[in-house]
N, C-alpha and C positions, 0 to 999 in steps of 0.2 A: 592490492594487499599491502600491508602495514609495515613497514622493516622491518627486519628481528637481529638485534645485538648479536654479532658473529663473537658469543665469548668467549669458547674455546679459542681463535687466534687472537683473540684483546690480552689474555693471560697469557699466550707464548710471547705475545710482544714487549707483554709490561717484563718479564722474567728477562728476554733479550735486553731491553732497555735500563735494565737497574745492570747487568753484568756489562751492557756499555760502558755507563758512567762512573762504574769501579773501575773499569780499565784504565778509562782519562786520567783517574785519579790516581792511578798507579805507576801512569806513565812520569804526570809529572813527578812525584815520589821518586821514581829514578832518575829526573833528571838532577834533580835537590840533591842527592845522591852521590852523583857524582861531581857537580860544584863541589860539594864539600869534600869529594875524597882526596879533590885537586890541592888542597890544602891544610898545612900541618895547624894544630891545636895553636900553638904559640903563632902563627902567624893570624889568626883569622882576623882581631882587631885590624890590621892592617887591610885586610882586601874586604871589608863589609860591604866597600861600594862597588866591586865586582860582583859581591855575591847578592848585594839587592837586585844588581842589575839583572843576574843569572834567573834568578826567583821570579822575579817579577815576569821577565821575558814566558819560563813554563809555564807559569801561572795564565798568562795572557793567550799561551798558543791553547792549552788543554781546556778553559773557559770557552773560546771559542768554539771549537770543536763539541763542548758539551749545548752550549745554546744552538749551536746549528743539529744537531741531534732532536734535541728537545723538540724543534721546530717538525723536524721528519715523525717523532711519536705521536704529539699532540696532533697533527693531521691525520697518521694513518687509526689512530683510537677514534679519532669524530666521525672520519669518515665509514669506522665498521659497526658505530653506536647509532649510528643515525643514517647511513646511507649518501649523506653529501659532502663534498669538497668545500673545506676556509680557504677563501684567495691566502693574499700576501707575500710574504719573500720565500721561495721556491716553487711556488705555484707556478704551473703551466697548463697552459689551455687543455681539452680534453682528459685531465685527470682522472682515472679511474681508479682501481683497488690494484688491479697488480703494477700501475707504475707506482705509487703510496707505496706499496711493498718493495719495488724497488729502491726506492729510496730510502727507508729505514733499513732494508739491508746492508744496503752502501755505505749508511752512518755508523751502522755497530761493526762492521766487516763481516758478518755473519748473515744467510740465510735462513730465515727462520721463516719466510712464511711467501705466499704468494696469492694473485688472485685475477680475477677476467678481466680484460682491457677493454670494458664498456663504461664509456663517458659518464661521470658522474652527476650531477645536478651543482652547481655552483653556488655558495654564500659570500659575494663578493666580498665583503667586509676583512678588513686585514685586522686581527687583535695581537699581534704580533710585537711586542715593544721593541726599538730599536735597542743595542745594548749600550749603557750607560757606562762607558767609557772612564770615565772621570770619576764615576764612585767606585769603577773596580779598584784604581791602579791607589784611591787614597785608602780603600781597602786594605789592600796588599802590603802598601806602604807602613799603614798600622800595624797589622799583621806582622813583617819582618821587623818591624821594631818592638813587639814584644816576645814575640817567640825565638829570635836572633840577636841581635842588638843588644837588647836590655840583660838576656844569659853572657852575651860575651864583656858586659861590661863589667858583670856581677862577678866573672869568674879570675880578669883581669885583678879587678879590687885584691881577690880572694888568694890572687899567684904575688901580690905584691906583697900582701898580710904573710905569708909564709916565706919567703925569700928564694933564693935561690937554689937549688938543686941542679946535682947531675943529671944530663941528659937522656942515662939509662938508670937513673933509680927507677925501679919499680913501680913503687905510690904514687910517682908522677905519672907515668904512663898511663897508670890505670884511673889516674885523674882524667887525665888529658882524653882518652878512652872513652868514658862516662859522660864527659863537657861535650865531645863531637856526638856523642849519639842522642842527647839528650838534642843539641841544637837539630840534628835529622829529624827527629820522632818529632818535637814538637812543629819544627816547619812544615815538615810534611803533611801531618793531620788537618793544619789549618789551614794551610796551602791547596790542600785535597778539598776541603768544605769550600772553598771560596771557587775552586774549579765547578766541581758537581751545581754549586749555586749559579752558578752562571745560567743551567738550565731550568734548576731549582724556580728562579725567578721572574725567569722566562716564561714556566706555567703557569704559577700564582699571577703574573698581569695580565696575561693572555685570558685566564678564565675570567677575571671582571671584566674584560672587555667585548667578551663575545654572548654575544644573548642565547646563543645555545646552549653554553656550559651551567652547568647547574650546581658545580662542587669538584671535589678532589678525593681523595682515600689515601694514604698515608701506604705503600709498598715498603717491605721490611725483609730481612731475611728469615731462615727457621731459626735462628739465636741472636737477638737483638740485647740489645741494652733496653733496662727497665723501662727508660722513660721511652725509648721507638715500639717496646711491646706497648708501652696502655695509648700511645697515641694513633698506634695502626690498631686496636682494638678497641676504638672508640666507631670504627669506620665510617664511612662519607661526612665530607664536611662542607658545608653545605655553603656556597657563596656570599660574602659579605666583605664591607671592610676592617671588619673583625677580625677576618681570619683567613686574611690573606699569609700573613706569616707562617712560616713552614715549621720553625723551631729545629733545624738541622745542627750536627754539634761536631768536633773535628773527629776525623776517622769514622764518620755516619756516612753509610754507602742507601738509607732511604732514600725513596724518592715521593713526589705528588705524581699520580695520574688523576690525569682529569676524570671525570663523567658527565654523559649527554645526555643519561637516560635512566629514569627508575625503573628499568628493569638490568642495570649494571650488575655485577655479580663481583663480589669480592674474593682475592685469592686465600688457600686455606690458613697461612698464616694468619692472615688477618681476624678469621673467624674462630682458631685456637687461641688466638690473644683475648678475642673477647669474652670466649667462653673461661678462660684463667680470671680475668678480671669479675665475673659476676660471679664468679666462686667465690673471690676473696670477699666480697663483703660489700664494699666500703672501707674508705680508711684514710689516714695522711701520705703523702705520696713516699714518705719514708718507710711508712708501714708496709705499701704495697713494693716497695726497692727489696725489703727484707723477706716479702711473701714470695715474692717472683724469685730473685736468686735461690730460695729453699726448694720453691716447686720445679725449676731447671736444673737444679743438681742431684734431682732423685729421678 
């Protein structure tokens, strides 16, 4: 008899799996967090190379953590879409559905699902990319020079152009106030997109390289931003080198899951996105930014 897509736990997993990758993203947000709390407004020019250093370090641990995740999803989804085990890095002999579920539980810290400890069928093949080390960290490096660096040189400039003040004027404060949150929020967001990519990426190489994957589907929350609504209401997208790109944007908690099989089932977001979008029309992506925000606020 034929395998049947176990979808009911593909959708408990894909839901655990996107509130994983929020978490990562939140943790290092806290750790960005407190770098900076450690340090007064007027001091930051001076300790930037502390705090790339700080940056880069979260960035590096919560990256990892997300592509080793990715690694645990993408197995236990193939293996409930199709019935057999991807070798590669955590694979172990005898693999079945409830070690698979052990293991993605252990990545999100959460239980969400379980299943019978009968040896699965093997696809040796590892599509697994190793992580690319050196394009994270000159990532990152970009990254804190314009969301960091380039704000505190600007603001520098801007404390020079106004002179000196009291220490408890007010407007300073409230400068100074605004310059640190402004440096948070902007690190953090990007700092978060480059975390979550870590497994973002992980997918997207993993499906060209494995002959069983067929595509991805865009996961989104119930209130996305315009552009994650019409791209998760576009649903499956179908393997190429086209479109391996994910298009993720800072403070974007989407994710890709893959798919093995046309008979995948889409979550209902995905299917209330598409049904918004073939209401609107057609139209410029401006038009539909303007249909969407009017149709989510009524």
């Amino acid at each position: 008899m034929a395998w049947t897509p176990r979808t009911a736990e593909i959708l408990r997993a894909v839901a655990a799996y996107q509130l994983a990758q929020e978490a990562l993203a939140g943790e290092f947000s806290a750790r960005w967090a407190e770098a900076l709390a450690a340090v007064e407004a007027r001091e930051v020019a001076g300790s930037l190379t502390e705090l790339e250093t700080a940056y880069a370090a979260a960035v590096r641990e919560s990256a990892a953590a997300s592509y080793a995740l990715s690694i645990a999803f993408y197995r236990l989804v193939r293996a409930l879409e199709t019935g057999r085990v991807i070798g590669g890095p955590g694979y172990r002999p005898g693999a079945s559905l409830g070690s698979l579920w052990a293991d993605f539980n252990k990545a999100t810290g959460k239980r969400t699902g379980s299943g019978p400890y009968t040896p699965l069928p093997v696809d040796t093949r590892n599509p697994f990319p190793a992580e690319d080390l050196k394009r994270e960290a000159e990532r990152v490096a970009e990254t804190f020079r314009r969301e960091v660096a380039d704000r505190v040189a600007k603001y520098e400039r801007e404390r020079a152009g106004r002179g000196s003040a009291a220490l408890d004027d007010a407007e300073l404060i409230a400068r100074e106030k605004e310059f640190l949150e402004s440096l948070k929020t902007g690190g953090s967001g990007a700092g978060g997109m480059l975390v979550q990519d870590g497994g973002r990426d992980m997918i997207h190489n993993a499906l060209q390289d494995d002959p069983g994957a067929i595509g991805y589907y865009r996961a989104t929350d119930a209130s996305p931003c315009y552009f994650c609504a019409l791209m998760a209401g576009r649903g499956a997208v179908y393997k190429s080198k086209r479109t391996a790109a994910f298009g993720a944007h800072p403070h974007c908690h989407c994710q890709a899951v893959p798919i093995f099989s046309r008979r995948y089932q889409l979550p209902a977001e995905n299917t209330q996105f598409a049904r918004m979008w073939k209401r609107f029309g057609g139209g410029s992506l401006a038009d539909w930014r303007t249909y969407y925000s009017m149709t989510t606020k009524t």
